[in-house]
TILUMLO-331083 format. One record per residue: x, y, z of N, C-alpha, C in turn. Coordinates in nm, 3 decimals. Each point is the difference from the previous one (the first is absolute). Layout:
       npx       npy       npz      capx      capy      capz       cpx       cpy       cpz
         X         Y         Z         X         Y         Z         X         Y         Z
...
//
This chain:
       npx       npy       npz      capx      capy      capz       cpx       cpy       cpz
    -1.892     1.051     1.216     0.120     0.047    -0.070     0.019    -0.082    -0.127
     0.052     0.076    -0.098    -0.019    -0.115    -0.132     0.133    -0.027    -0.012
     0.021    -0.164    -0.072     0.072    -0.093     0.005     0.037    -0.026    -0.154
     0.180     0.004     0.003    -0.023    -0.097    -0.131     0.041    -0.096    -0.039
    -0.121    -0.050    -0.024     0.031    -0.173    -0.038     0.018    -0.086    -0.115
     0.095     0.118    -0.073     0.027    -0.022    -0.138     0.095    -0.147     0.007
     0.070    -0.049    -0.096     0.075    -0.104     0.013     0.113     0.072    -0.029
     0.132    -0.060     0.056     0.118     0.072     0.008     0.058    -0.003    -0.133
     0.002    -0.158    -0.028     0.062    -0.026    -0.148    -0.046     0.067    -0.112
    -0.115    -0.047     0.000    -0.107     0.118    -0.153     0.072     0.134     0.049
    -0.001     0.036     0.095     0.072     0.156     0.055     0.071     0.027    -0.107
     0.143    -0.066     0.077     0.138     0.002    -0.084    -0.022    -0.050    -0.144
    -0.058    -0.101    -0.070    -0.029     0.010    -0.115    -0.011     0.113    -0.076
    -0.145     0.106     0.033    -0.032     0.092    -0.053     0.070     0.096     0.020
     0.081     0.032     0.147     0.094     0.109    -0.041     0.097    -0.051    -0.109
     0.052    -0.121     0.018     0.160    -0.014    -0.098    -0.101     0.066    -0.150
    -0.119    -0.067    -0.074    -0.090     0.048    -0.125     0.019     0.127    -0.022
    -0.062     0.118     0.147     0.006     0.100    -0.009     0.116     0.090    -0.053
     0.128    -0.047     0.085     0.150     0.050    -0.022     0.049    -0.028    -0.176
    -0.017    -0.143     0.005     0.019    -0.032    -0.105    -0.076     0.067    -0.180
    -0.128     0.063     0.067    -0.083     0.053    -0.133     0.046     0.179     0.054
     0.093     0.031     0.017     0.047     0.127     0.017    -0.125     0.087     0.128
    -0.036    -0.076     0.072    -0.069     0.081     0.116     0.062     0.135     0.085
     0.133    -0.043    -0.026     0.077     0.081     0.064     0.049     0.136    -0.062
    -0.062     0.048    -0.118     0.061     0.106    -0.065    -0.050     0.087     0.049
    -0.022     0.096    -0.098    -0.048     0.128    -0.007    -0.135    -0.010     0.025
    -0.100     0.060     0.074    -0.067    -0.021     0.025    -0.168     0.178    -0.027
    -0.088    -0.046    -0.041    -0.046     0.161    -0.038    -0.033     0.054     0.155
    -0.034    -0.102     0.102    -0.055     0.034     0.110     0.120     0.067     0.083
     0.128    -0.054    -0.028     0.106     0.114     0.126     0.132    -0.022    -0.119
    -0.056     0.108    -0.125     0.142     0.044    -0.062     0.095     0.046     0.069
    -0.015     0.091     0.118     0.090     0.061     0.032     0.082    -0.059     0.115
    -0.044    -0.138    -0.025     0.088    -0.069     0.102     0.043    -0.159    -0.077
     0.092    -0.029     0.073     0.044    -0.184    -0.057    -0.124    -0.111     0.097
    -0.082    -0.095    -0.099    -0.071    -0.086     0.105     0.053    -0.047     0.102
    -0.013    -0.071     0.107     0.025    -0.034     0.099    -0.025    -0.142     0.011
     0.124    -0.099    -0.009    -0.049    -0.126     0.041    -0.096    -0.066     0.071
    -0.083    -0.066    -0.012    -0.113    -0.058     0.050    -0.120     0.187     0.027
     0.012     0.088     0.016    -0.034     0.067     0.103    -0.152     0.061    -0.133
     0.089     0.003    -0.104    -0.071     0.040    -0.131    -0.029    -0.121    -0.120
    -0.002    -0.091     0.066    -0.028    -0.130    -0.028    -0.160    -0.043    -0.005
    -0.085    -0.073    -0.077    -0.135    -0.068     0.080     0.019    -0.082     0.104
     0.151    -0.084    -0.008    -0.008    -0.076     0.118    -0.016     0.028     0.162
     0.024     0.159    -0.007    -0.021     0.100     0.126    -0.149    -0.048     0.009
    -0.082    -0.047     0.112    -0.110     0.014     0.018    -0.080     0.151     0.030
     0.100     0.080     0.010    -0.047     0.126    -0.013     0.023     0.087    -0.124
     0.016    -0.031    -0.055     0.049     0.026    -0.175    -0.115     0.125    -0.034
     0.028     0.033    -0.019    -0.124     0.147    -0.051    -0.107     0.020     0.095
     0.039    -0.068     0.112    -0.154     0.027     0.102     0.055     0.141     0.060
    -0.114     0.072     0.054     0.018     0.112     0.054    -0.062    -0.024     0.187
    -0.109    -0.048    -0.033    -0.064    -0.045     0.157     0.005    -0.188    -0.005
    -0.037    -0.008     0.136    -0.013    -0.166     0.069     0.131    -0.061    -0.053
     0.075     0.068    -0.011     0.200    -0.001     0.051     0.018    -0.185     0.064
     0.057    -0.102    -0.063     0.010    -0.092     0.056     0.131     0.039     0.069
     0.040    -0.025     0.144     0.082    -0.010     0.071     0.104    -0.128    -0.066
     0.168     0.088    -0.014     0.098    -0.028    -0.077    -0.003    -0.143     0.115
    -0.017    -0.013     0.140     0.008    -0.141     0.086    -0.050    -0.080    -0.065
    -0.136     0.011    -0.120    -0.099    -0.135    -0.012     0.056     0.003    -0.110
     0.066     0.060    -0.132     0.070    -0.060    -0.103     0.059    -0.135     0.014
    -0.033    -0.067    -0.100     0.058    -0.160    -0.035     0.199    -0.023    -0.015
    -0.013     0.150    -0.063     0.188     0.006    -0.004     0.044     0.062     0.200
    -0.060    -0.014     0.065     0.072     0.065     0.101     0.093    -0.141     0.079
    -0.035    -0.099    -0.096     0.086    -0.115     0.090     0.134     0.011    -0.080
     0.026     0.078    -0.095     0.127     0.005    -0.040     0.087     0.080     0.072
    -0.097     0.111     0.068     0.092     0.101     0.043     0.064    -0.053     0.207
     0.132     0.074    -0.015     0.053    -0.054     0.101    -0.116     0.085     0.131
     0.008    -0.099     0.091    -0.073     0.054     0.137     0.081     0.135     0.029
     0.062     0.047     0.049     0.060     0.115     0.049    -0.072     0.126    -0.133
    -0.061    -0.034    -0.103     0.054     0.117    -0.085    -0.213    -0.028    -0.038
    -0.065    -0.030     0.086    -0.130    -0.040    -0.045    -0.053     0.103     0.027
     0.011     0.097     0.075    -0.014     0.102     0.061     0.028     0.178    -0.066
     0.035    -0.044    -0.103     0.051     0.080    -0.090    -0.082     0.036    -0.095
    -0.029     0.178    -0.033    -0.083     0.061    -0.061    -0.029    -0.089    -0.103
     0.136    -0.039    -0.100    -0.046    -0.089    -0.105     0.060    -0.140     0.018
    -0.078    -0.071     0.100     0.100    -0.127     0.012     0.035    -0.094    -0.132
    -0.073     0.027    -0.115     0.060    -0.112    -0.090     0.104     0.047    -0.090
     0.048     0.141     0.060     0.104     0.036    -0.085     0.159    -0.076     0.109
    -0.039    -0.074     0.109     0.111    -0.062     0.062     0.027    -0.145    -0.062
    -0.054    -0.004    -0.080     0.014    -0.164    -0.032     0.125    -0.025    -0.080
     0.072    -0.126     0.058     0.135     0.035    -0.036     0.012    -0.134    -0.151
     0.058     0.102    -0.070     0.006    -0.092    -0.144     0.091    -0.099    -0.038
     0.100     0.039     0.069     0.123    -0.082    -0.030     0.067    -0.049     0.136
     0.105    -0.087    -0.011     0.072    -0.024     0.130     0.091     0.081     0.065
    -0.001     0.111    -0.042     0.070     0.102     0.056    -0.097     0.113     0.071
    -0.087    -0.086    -0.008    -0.125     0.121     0.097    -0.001     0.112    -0.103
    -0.023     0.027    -0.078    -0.039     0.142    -0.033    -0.148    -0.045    -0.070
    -0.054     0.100     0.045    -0.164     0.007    -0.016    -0.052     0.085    -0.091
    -0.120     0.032    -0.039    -0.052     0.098    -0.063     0.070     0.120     0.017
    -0.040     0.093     0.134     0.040     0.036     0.029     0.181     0.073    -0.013
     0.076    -0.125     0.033     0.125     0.032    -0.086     0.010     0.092    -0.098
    -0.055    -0.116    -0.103     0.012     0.050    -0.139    -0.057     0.135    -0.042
    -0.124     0.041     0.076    -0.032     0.145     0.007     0.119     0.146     0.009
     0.053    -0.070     0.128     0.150     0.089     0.033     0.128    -0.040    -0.059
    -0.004    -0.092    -0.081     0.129    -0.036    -0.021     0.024    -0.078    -0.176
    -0.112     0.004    -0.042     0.039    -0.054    -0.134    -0.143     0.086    -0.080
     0.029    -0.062    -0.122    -0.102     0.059    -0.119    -0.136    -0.095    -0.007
    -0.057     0.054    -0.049    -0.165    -0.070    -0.044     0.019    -0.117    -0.093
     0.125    -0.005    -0.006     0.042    -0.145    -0.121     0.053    -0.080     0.087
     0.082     0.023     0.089     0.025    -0.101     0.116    -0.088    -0.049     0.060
    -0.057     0.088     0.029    -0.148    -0.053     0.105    -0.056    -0.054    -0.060
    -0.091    -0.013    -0.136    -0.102    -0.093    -0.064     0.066    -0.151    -0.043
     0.152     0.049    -0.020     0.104    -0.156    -0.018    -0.028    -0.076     0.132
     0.046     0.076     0.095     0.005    -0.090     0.164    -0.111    -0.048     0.045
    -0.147     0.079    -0.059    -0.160    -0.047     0.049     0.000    -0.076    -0.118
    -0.005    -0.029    -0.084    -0.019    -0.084    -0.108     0.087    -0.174     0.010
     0.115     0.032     0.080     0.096    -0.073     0.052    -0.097    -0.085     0.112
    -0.025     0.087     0.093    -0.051    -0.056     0.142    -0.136    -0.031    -0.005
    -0.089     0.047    -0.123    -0.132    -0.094    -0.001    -0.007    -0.115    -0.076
     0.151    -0.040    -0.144    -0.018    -0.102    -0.016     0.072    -0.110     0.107
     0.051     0.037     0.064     0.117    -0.074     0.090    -0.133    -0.060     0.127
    -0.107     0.088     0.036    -0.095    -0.007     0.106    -0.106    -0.070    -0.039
    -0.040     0.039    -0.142    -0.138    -0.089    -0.090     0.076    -0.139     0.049
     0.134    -0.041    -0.083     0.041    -0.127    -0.026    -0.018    -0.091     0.148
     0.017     0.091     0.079     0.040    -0.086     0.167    -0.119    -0.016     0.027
    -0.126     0.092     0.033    -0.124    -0.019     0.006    -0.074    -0.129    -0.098
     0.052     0.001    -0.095    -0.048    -0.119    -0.071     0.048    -0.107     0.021
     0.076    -0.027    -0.010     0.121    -0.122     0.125    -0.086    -0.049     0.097
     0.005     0.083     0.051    -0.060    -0.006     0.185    -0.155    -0.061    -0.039
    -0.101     0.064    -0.051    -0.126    -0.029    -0.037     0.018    -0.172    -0.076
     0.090     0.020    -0.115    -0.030    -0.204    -0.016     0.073    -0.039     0.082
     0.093    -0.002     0.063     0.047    -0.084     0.143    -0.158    -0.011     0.083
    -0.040     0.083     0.045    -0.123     0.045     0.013    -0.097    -0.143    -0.006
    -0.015     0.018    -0.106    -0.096    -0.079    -0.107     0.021    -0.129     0.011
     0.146    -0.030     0.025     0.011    -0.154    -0.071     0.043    -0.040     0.162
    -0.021     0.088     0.090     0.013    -0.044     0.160    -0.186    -0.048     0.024
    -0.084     0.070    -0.104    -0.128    -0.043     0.055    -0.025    -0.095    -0.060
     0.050    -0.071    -0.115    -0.073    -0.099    -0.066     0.112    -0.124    -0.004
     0.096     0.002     0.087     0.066    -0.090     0.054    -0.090    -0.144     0.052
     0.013    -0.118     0.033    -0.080    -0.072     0.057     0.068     0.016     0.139
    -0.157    -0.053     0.069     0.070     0.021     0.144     0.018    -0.134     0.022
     0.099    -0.028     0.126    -0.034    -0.190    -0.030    -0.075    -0.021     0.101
    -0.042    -0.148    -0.031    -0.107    -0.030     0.094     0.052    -0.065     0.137
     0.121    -0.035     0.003     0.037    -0.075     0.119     0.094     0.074     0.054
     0.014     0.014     0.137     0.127     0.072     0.032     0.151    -0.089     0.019
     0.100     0.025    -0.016     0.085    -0.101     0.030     0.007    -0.069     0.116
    -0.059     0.030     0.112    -0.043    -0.085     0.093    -0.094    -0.104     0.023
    -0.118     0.032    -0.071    -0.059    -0.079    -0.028     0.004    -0.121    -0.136
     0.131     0.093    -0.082    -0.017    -0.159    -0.102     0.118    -0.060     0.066
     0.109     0.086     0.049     0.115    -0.080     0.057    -0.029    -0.126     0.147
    -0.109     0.038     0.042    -0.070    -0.043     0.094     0.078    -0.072     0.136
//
């Protein structure tokens, strides 16, 4: 079964690029429709594929989406953007294509920033010294 073992951060990087260089407009491939967050995206690992369909489970974004909603035709349209829970999704039923690219544009720099956090905490947890004595043994 194929796997993807993209990196999460470069992920969210390249979508925020994507959003940000107007990915989200008009599009020649589905004029007759509005793109679809992530879904009409490259960051979709299925992005223009037609066969060998990566299963939406092995996506790198499925750790955003809540467990109960993983299960769901399009689970990364559950991912909730703000602290009021409203998700992709939401904004589909309930606001405009300008809300929604504000609130994903919102929640991947808000997610890049924490992911990067976390990674040099990360970093500066590995190149910490370890000590050589334990306090038992120097307290002796």
């Amino acid at each position: 079964m194929p796997e993807d073992n993209r990196d999460v951060l470069e992920v969210l990087k390249s979508e925020f690029r994507f959003l940000e260089n107007g990915g989200y407009g008009v599009s020649a491939r589905t004029k007759w429709r509005p793109q679809f967050i992530l879904e009409d995206s490259p960051t979709c690992p299925n992005y223009g594929s037609k066969q060998d369909m990566l299963p939406c489970s092995e996506c790198v974004l499925m750790r955003f989406v809540p467990r109960d909603c993983r299960g769901e035709r399009v689970p990364c349209r559950h991912i909730a953007l703000d602290v009021e829970g409203y998700t992709i999704d939401t904004f589909y039923r309930l606001g405009t294509q300008e809300e929604l690219e504000a609130a994903w544009a919102d929640w991947l720099r808000k997610t890049i920033q924490r992911l990067e956090g976390e990674s040099t905490q990360q970093q500066g947890e590995s190149r910490a010294p370890k000590p050589i004595y334990s306090a038992a043994v120097a307290g002796g």
